[in-house]
MARSE-777660 format. One line per field, with one value per residue (C-alpha): residue in three letters; x, y negated, z negated. Coordinates in steps of 0.2 Angstrom, whole numbers. Each point is the difference from the previous one (the first is absolute). Layout:
code <- [Ala	...]
u <- [X	...]
v <- [Y	...]
w <- [Z	...]
//
This chain:
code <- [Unk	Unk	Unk	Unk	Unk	Unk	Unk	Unk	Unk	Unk	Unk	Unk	Unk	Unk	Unk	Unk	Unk	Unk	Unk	Unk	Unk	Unk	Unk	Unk	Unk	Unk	Unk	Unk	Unk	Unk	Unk	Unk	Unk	Unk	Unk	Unk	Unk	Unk	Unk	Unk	Unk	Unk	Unk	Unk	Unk	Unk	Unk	Unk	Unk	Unk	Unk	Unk	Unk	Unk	Unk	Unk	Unk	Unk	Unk	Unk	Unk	Unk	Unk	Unk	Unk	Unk	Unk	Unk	Unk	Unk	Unk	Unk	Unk	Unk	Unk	Unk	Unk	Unk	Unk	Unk	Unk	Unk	Unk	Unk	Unk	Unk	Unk	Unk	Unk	Unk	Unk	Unk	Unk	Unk	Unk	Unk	Unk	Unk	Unk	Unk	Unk	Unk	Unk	Unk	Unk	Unk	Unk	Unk	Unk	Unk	Unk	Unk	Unk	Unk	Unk	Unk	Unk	Unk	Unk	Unk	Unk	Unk	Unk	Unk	Unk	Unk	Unk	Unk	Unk	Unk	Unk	Unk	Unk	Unk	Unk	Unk	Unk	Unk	Unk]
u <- [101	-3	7	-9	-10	-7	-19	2	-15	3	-10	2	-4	-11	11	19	4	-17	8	18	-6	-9	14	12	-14	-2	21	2	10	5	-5	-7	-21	-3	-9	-21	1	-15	-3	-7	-2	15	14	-9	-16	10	-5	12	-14	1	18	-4	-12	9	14	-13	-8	17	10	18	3	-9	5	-7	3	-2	5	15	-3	-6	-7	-15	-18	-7	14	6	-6	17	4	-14	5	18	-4	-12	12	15	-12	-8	17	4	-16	2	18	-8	-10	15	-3	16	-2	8	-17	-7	7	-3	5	-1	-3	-6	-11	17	10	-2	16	1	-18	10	15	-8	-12	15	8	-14	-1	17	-2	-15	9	13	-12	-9	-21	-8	-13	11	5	-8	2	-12	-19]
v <- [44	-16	-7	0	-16	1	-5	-15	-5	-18	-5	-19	-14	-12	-14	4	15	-2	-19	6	15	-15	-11	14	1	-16	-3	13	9	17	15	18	1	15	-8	0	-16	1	-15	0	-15	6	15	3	7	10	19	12	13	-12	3	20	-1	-11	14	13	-9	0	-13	4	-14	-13	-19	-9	-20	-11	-18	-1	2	-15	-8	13	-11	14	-5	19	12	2	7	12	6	2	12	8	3	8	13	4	3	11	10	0	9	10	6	1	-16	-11	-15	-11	1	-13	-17	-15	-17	-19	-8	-21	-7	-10	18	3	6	7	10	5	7	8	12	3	8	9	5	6	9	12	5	6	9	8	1	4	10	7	20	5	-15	-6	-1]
w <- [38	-6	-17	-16	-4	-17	-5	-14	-9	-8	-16	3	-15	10	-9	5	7	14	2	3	12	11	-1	6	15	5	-3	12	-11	5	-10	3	5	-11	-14	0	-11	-14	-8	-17	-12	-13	0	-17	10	9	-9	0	7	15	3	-4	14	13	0	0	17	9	-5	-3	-13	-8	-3	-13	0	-15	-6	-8	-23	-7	17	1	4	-14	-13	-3	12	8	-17	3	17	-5	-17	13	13	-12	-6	20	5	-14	4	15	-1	-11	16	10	10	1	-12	14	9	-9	-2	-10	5	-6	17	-2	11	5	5	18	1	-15	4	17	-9	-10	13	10	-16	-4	18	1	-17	4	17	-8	-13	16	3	-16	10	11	3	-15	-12	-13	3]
//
């Protein structure tokens, strides 16, 4: 039986969070595969029905990459994204999904290492929380 590797969706800003994932790439930094990187134009796109969905497809957990407050190429959607992501998690423990499935992060186009760190965290995280889908599990 082979070990559980979890399915990551990561909503990434096209700005910072995109940037740092390509630097971490092409610094050969080390981090888990299990992301399907989207890139969208700002973390303030990202809709929580997108998250909703993304789990409901398969994905264990769901990153969400952002640049830091107060460097965002929209001026606040950052803000939006991070009022947005307290209330999904809420509802989503509401539905008995763990909160810790999805994550924000501030990730500058300047953060390979950083972006590296920060997926084998989140990696780490959902093997301990187990499949979402598996033996029964939300769908």
């Amino acid at each position: 039986m082979s070990e559980f590797e979890p399915k990551v969706v990561a909503f990434l800003c096209r700005w910072c969070a995109s940037a740092g994932a390509d630097l971490a790439g092409t610094s050969r930094l080390p981090y888990p595969p299990n992301a399907i990187p989207i890139r969208v134009n700002c973390s303030g796109r990202v809709e929580p029905q997108w998250v909703v969905e993304a789990l409901k497809a398969g994905a264990d957990g769901v990153l969400i990459g952002g640049c830091h407050p107060g460097d965002c190429h929209y001026v606040a959607g950052n803000y939006k994204t991070r009022r947005r992501v307290y209330l999904l998690r809420k509802v989503l423990a509401e539905l008995g999904i763990e909160s810790e499935r999805v994550r924000l992060e501030w990730i500058s186009a300047t953060e390979g290492a950083r972006f590296a760190q920060v997926m084998a965290e989140f990696v780490a995280a959902l093997k301990r929380l187990g499949p979402l889908h598996g033996n029964g599990g939300a769908r």
